[in-house]
C-alpha positions as a LaTeX table, in Angstrom:
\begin{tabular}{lrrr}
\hline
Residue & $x$ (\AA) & $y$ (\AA) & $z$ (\AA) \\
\hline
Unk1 & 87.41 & 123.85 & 96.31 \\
Unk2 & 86.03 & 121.11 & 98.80 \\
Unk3 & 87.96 & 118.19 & 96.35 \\
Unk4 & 90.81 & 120.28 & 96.55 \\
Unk5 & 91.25 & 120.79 & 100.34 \\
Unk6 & 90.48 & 116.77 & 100.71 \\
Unk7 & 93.20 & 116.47 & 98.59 \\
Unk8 & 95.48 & 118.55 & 100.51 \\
Unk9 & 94.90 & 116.90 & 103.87 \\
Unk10 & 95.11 & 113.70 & 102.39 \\
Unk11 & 99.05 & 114.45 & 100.84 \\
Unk12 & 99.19 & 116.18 & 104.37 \\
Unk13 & 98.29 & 113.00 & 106.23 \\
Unk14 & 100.84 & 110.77 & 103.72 \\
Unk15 & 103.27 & 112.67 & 104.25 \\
Unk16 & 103.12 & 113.05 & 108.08 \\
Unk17 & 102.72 & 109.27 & 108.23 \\
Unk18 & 106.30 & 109.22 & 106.29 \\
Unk19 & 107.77 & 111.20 & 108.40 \\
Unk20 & 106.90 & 109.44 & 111.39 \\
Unk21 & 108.18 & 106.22 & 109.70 \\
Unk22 & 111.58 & 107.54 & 109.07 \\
Unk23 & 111.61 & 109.14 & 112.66 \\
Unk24 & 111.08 & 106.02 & 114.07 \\
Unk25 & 113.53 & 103.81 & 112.39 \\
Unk26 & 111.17 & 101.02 & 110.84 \\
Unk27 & 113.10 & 100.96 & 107.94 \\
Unk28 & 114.14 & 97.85 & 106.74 \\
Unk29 & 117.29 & 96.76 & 104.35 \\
Unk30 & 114.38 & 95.99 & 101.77 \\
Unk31 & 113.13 & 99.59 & 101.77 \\
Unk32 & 116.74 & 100.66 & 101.33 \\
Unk33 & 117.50 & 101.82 & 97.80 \\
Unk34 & 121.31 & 100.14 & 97.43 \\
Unk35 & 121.96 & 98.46 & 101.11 \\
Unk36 & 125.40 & 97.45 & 99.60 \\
Unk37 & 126.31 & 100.59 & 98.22 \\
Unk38 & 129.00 & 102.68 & 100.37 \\
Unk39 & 129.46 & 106.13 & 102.08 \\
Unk40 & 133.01 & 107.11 & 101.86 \\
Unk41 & 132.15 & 110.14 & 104.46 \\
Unk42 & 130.98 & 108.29 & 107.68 \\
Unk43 & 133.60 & 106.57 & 109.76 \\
Unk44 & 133.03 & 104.81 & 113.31 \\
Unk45 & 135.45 & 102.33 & 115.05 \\
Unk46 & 134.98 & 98.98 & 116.80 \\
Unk47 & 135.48 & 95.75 & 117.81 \\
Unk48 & 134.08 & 91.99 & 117.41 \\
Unk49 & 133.92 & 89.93 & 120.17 \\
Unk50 & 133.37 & 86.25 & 121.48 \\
Unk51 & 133.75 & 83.77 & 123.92 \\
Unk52 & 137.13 & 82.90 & 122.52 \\
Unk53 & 138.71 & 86.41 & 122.52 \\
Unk54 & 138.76 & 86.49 & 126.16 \\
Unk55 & 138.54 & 82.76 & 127.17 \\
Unk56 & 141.94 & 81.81 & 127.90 \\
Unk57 & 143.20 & 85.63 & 129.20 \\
Unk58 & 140.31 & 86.14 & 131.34 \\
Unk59 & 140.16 & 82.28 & 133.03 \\
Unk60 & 136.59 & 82.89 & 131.28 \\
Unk61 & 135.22 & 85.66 & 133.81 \\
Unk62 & 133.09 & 87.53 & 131.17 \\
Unk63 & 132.64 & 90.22 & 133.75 \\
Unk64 & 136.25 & 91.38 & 132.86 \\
Unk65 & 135.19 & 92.88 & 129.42 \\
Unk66 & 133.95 & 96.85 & 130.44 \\
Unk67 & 131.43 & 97.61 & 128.15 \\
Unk68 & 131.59 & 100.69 & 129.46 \\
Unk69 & 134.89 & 101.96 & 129.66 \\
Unk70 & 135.30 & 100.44 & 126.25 \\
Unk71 & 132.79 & 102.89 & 124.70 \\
Unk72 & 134.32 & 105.55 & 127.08 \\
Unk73 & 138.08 & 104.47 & 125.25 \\
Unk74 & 136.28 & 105.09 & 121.74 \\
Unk75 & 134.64 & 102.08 & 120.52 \\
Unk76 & 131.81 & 102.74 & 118.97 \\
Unk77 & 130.44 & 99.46 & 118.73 \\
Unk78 & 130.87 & 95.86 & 119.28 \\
Unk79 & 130.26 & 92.54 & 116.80 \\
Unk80 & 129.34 & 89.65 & 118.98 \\
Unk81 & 129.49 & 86.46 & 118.11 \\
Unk82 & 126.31 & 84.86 & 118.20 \\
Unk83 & 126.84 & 81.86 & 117.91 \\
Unk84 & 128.54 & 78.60 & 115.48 \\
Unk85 & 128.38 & 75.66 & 113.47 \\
Unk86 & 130.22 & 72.82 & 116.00 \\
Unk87 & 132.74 & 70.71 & 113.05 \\
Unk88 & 132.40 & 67.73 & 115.50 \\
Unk89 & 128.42 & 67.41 & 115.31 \\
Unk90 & 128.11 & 69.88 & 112.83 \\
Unk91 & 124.77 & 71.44 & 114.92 \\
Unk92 & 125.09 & 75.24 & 115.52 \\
Unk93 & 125.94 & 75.83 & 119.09 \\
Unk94 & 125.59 & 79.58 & 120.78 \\
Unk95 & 128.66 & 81.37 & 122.02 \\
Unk96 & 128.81 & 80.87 & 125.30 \\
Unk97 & 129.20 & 84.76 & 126.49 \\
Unk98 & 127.02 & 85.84 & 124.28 \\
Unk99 & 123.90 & 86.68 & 126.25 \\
Unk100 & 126.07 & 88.15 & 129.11 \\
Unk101 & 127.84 & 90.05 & 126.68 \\
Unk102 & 124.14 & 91.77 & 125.06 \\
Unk103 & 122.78 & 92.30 & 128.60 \\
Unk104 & 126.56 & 94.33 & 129.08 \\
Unk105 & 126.38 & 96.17 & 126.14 \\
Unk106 & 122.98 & 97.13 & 126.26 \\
Unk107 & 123.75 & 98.12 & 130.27 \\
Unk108 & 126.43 & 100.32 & 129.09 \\
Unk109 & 124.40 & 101.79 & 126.23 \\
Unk110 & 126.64 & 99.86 & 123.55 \\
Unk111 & 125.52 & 99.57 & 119.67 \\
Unk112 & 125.76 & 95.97 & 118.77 \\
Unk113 & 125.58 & 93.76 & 115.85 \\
Unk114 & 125.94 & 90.14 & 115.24 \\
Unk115 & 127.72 & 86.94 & 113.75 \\
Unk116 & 127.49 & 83.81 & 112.91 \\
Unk117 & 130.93 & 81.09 & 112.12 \\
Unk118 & 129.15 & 79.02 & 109.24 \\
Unk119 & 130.45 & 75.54 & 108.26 \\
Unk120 & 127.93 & 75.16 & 105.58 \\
Unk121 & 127.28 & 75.06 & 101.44 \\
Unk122 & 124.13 & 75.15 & 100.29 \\
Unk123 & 121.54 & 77.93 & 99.68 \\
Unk124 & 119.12 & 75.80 & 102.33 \\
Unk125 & 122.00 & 75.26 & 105.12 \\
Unk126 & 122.48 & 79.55 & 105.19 \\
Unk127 & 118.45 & 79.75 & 105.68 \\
Unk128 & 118.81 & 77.11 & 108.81 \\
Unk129 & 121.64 & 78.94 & 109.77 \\
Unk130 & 119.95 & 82.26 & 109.53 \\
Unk131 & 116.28 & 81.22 & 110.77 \\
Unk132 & 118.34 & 79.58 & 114.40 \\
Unk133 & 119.63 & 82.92 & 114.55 \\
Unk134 & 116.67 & 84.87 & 114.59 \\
Unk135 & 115.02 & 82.31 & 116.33 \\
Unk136 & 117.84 & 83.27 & 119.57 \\
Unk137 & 117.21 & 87.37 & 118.86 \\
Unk138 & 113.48 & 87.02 & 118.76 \\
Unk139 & 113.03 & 84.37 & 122.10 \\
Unk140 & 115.32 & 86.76 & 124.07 \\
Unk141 & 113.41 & 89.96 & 122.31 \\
Unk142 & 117.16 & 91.27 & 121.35 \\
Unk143 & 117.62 & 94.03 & 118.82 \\
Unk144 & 120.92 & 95.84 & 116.99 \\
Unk145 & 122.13 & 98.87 & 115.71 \\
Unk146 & 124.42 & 96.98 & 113.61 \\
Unk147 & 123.93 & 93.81 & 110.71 \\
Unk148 & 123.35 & 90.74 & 111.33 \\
Unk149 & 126.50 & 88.78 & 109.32 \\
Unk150 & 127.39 & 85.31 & 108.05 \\
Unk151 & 131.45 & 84.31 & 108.42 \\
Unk152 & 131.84 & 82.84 & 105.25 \\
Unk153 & 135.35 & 82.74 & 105.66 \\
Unk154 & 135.74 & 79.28 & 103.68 \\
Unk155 & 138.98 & 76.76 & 104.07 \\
Unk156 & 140.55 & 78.91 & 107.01 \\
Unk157 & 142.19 & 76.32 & 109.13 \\
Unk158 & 140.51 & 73.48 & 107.62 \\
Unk159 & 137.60 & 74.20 & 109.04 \\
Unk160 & 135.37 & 74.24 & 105.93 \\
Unk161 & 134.14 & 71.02 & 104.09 \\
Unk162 & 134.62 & 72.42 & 100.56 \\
Unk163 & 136.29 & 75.63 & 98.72 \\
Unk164 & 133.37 & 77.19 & 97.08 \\
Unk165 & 133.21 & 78.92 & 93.76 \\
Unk166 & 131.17 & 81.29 & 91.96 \\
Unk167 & 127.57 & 80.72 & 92.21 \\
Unk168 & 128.24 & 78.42 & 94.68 \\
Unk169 & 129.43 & 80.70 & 97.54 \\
Unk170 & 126.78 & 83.22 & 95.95 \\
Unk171 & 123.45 & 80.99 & 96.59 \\
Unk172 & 124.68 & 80.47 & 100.08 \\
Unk173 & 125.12 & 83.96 & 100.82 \\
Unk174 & 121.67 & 84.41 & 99.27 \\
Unk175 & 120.12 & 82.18 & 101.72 \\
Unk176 & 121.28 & 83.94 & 104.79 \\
Unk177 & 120.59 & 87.28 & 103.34 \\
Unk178 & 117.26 & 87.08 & 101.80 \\
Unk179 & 116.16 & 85.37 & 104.68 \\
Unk180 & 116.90 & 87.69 & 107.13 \\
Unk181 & 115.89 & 90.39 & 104.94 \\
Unk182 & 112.58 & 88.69 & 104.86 \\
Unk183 & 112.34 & 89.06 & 108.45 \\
Unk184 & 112.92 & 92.39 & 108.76 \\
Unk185 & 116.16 & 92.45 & 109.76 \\
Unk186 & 119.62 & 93.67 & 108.31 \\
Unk187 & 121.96 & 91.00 & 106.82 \\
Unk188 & 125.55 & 91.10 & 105.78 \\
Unk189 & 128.23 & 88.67 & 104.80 \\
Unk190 & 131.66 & 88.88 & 106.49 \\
Unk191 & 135.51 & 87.08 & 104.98 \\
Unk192 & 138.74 & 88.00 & 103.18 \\
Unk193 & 139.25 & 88.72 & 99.93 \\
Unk194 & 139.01 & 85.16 & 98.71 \\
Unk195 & 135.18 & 84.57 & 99.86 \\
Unk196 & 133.93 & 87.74 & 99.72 \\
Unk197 & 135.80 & 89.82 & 97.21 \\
Unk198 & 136.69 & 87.38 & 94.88 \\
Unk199 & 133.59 & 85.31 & 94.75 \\
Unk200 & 130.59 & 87.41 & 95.30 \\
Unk201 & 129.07 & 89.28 & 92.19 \\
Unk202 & 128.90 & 92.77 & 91.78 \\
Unk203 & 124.95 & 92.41 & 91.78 \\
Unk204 & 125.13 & 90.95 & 95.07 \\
Unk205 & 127.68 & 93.57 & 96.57 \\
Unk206 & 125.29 & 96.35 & 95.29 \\
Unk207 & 122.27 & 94.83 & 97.22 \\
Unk208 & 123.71 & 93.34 & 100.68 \\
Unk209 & 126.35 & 94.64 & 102.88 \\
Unk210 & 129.99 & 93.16 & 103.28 \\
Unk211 & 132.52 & 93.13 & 105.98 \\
Unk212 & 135.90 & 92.54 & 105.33 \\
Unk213 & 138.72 & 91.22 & 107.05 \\
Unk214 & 142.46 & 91.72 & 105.67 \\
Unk215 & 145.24 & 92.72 & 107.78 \\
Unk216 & 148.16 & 95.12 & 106.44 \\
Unk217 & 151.52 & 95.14 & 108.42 \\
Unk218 & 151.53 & 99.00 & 108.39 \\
Unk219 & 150.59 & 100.34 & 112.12 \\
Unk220 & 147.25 & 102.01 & 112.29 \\
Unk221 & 145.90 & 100.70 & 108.26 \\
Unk222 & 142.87 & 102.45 & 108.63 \\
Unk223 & 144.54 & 105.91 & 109.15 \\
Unk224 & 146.29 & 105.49 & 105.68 \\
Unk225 & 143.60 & 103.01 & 103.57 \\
Unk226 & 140.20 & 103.51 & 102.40 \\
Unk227 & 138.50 & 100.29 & 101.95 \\
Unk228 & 134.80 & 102.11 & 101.35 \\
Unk229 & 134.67 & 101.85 & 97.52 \\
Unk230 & 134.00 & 97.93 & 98.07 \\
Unk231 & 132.97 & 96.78 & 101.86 \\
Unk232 & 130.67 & 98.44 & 104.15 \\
Unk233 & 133.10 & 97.42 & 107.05 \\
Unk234 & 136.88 & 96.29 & 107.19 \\
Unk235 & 138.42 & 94.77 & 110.14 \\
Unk236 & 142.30 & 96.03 & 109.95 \\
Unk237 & 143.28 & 93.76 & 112.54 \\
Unk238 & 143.29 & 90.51 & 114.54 \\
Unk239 & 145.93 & 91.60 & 117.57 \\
Unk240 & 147.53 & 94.00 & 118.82 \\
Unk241 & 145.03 & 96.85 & 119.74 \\
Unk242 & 143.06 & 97.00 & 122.34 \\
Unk243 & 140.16 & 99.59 & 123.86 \\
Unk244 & 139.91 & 100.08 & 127.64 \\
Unk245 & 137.93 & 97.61 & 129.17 \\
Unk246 & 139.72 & 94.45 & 128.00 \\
Unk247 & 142.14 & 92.30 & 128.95 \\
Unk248 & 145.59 & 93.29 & 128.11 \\
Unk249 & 146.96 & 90.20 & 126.72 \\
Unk250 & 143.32 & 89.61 & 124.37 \\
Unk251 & 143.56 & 89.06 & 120.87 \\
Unk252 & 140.70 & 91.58 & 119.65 \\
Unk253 & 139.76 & 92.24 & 115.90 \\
Unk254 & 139.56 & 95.57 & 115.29 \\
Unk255 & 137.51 & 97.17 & 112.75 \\
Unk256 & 136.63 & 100.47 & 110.99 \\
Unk257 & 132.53 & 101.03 & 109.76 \\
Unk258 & 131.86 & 103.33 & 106.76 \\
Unk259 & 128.43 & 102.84 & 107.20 \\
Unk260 & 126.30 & 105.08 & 109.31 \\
\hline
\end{tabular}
């Protein structure tokens, strides 16, 4: 009977340990069965943000985004960009608002997540690319609610050195995400339909998340479509909505989660 009640409290202790684990959100996307599969039930709206979406409307006064009344207007979270791969010195440069923006968002209670504009194409350029970026969360003790992505968005006005194919645009997509993964942190890989949808492997979409950008001509897409059956986020538009709290005449992408 002794053996037996040791027992007991120790499947008593185990399972108050795992309790307390899930309570506190230690989690990571490695102790996720399926981080790329979707939820088609959750929904949550939001934006992505950087220096540029602002720069020229706001004469760069990055006090002129409202976290604040943003969240009030019904965002529910904002992508910034964290930073970029310069095409003139080809050395990743962060985006000049984004600290202000983080100490704004986190002021006005604001879940967050991150980007990063790649220029590379090679499994060992993403795990640079990924190990500068948590290099910048971890020296400024940063955290978000959201996934860390890679804009893989290859060729779009020039901007890329090479088209990649196949396993090609796989292994660097591998690099940023394993990487991060190994860190304990959330990865994802953002682009349109010809880097993400059309080049990444089912394997890989079942593991990691993807974000999506197309952009129908029908007002208000993501009333009418359901993207959830193959991205984890789709942004339904580059211009032409805005939340409270930014300027009128920004260009903000716009996006729809189906992720909680």
């Amino acid at each position: 009977m002794k053996t037996i009640k040791h027992l007991f409290a120790f499947c008593l202790a185990l399972a108050m340990l795992f309790a307390m684990v899930v309570a506190s959100g230690v989690f990571t996307a490695s102790a996720i069965s399926g981080a790329g599969l979707q939820q088609t039930t959750f929904r949550s709206y939001g934006a992505d943000i950087s220096f540029w979406n602002v720069s020229v409307s706001s004469g760069n006064d990055y006090s002129r985004v409202d976290f604040a009344k943003m969240k009030a207007s019904g965002c529910d979270y904002v992508i910034l960009r964290i930073g970029y791969e310069a095409r003139a010195t080809r050395q990743n440069v962060i985006d000049s608002a984004f600290i202000e923006y983080y100490k704004r968002g986190r002021a006005a209670g604001m879940p967050m997540g991150v980007y990063f504009y790649q220029l590379g194409d090679t499994y060992e350029k993403a795990v640079e690319d990924a190990q500068w970026v948590i290099n910048i969360i971890e020296e400024n003790d940063m955290y978000f609610e959201y996934p860390i992505y890679y804009d893989v968005e290859d060729l779009k006005n020039g901007d890329k050195p090479v088209n990649l194919q196949g396993q090609a645009m796989e292994n660097l997509c591998l690099g940023w995400c394993e990487t991060l993964e190994k860190a304990g942190y959330f990865p994802g890989i953002y682009g349109g339909g010809w880097s993400v949808i059309d080049k990444l492997s089912d394997d890989f979409r079942s593991k990691y998340d993807t974000w999506y950008a197309a952009y129908p001509s029908a007002q208000n897409p993501h009333l009418t479509t359901d993207k959830s059956n193959y991205c984890g986020m789709w942004q339904y538009a580059d211009h032409g909505y805005n939340y409270d709290g930014i300027p009128a005449n920004a260009n903000l992408d716009v996006n729809v989660c189906y992720k909680d």
